[in-house]
KOLTORTI-854084 format. One record per residue (C-alpha): residue in one letter; x, y, z. Coordinates in steps of 0.2 Angstrom, whole numbers, padded with zeros to 4 digits, always signed. Layout:
N
AXYZ
...
//
This chain:
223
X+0546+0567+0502
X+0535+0577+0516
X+0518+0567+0521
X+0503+0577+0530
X+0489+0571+0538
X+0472+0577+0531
X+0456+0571+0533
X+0443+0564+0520
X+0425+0568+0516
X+0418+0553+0527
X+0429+0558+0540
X+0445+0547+0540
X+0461+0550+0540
X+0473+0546+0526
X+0492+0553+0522
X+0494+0568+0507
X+0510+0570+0496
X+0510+0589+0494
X+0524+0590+0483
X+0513+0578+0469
X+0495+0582+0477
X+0492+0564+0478
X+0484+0554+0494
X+0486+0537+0500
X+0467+0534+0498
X+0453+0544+0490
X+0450+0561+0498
X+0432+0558+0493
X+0432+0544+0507
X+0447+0534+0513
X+0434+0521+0522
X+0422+0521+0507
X+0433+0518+0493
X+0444+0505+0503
X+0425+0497+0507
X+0418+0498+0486
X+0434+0494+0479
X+0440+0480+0488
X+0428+0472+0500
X+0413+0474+0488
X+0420+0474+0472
X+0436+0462+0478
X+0431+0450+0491
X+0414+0448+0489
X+0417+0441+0473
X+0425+0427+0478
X+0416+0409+0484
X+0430+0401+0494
X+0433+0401+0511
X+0452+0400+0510
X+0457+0416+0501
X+0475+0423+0497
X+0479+0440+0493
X+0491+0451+0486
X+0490+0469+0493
X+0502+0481+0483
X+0501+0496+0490
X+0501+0492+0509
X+0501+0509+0512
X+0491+0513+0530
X+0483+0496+0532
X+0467+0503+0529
X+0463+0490+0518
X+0472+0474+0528
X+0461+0482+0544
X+0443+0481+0534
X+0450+0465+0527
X+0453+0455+0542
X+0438+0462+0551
X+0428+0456+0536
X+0437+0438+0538
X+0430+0438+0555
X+0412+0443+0549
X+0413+0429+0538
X+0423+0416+0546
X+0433+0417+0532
X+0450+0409+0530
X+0463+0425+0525
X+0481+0424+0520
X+0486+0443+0515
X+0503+0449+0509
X+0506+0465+0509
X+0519+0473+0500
X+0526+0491+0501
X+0544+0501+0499
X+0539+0514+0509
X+0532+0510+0527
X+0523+0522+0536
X+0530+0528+0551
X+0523+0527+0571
X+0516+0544+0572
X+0507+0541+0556
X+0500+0527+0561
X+0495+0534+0577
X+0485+0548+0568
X+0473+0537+0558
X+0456+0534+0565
X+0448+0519+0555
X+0447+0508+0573
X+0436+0527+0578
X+0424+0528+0564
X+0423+0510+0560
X+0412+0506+0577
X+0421+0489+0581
X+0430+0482+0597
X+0437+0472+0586
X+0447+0486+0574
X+0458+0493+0587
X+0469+0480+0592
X+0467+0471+0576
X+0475+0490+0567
X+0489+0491+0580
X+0493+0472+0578
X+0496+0474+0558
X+0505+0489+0563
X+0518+0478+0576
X+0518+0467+0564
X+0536+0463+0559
X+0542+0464+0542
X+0545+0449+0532
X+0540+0437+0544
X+0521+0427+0545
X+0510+0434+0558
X+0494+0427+0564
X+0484+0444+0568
X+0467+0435+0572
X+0459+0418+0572
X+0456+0419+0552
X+0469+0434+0547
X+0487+0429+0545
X+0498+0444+0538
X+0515+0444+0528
X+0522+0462+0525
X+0536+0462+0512
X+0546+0478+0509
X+0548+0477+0491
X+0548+0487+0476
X+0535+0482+0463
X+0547+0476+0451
X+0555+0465+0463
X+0540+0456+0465
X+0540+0437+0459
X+0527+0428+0466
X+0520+0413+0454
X+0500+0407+0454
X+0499+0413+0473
X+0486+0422+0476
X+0466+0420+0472
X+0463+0443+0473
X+0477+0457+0470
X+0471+0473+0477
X+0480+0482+0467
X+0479+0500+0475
X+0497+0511+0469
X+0500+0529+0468
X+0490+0535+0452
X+0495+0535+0436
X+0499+0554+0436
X+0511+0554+0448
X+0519+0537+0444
X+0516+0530+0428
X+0529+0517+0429
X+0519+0507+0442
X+0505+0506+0429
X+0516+0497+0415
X+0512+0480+0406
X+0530+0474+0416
X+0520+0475+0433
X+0506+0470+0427
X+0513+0453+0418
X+0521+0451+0436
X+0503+0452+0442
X+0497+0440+0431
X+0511+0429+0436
X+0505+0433+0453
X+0486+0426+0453
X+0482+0408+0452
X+0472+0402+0436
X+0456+0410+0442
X+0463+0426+0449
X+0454+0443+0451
X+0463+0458+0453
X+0452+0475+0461
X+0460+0493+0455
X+0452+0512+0458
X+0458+0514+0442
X+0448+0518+0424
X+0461+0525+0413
X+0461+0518+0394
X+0479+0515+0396
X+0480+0506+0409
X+0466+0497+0402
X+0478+0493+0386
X+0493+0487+0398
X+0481+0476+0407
X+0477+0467+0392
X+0492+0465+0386
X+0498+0457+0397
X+0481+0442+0394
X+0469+0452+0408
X+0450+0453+0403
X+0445+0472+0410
X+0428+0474+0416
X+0422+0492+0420
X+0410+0493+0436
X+0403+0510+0446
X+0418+0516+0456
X+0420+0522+0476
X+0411+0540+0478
X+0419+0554+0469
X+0425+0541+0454
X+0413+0536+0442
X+0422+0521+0437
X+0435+0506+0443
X+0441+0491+0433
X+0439+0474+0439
X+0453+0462+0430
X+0451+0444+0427
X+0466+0431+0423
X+0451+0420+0416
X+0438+0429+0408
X+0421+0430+0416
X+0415+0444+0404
//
């Protein structure tokens, strides 16, 4: 499927699907909504300083990168997993411009070290940000009681419902450990439905700029 590189209302970069008109992160912001929906509304609404997360979706690492520059913020203790079927190639990687636009010494080599990263093996990216990218399917997945946060971040439901489906959402739930959140740009009732299905509480909070809602999913409900 042919990619292009466009770029977003707050100035960075993200990767179109022409073919499906879908992006990789919000046209409205790729920065922005990576920030809301999983720094804000994800990490920050956890207490620990030892956190394990589940990225599906790995996509252009936006989302590791603000990740592990927020661990170093914090001093916070990250193990991520990302997981993803269809890496990104090298010149896509080379045209994002989050280590630009997000101002930090820190961004460019920690971007080009998740990128280096090799798959399938464990790699130490900073002093507080190990990284394990896994090249999987969504239905492959079959992790059990994990992982504290999931940002769950796949192509919408439009393009691909089937990543949506209670299956890979009980797989999710399977995923986090007893008091488990997982983050989603997502507000669709049926989603919603499959989420709870499954045993999720759904709790509905403002979304990133140009979507007026996102659902924040609890394995124990907080509601």
């Amino acid at each position: 499927m042919i990619r292009e590189i466009i770029t977003t209302s707050d100035g960075s970069s993200t990767i179109r699907l022409p073919e499906v008109d879908e992006h990789y992160h919000s046209k409205h912001g790729a920065i922005q909504e990576a920030q809301h929906v999983f720094i804000k509304n994800g990490l920050e609404r956890l207490s620990q300083k030892k956190v394990r997360i589940l990225e599906i979706g790995y996509g252009t690492g936006l989302n590791a990168l603000l990740t592990a520059l927020y661990a170093e913020e914090q001093l916070l203790e990250i193990d991520y997993t990302g997981v993803e079927a269809y890496p990104i190639e090298t010149a896509e990687h080379r045209a994002m411009n989050y280590p630009e636009l997000l101002d930090t010494p820190a961004a460019k080599p920690i971007f080009e070290k998740l990128f280096e990263a090799e798959w399938e093996q464990a790699k130490t990216i900073s002093s507080y940000f190990k990284l394990t990218k896994r090249k999987l399917l969504f239905e492959q997945i079959e992790f059990k009681a994990a992982f504290d946060l999931i940002y769950f971040d796949a192509f919408g439901y439009r393009v691909q419902p089937d990543l949506w489906s209670a299956d890979i959402f009980s797989r999710m739930y399977q995923a986090l450990d007893s008091e488990g959140i997982l983050v989603t740009y997502a507000a669709r009732s049926v989603i919603k439905r499959n989420l709870e299905s499954v045993g999720f509480q759904v709790q509905k909070v403002p979304g990133p700029p140009g979507k007026r809602e996102m659902f924040v999913v609890y394995k124990r409900s907080k509601l």
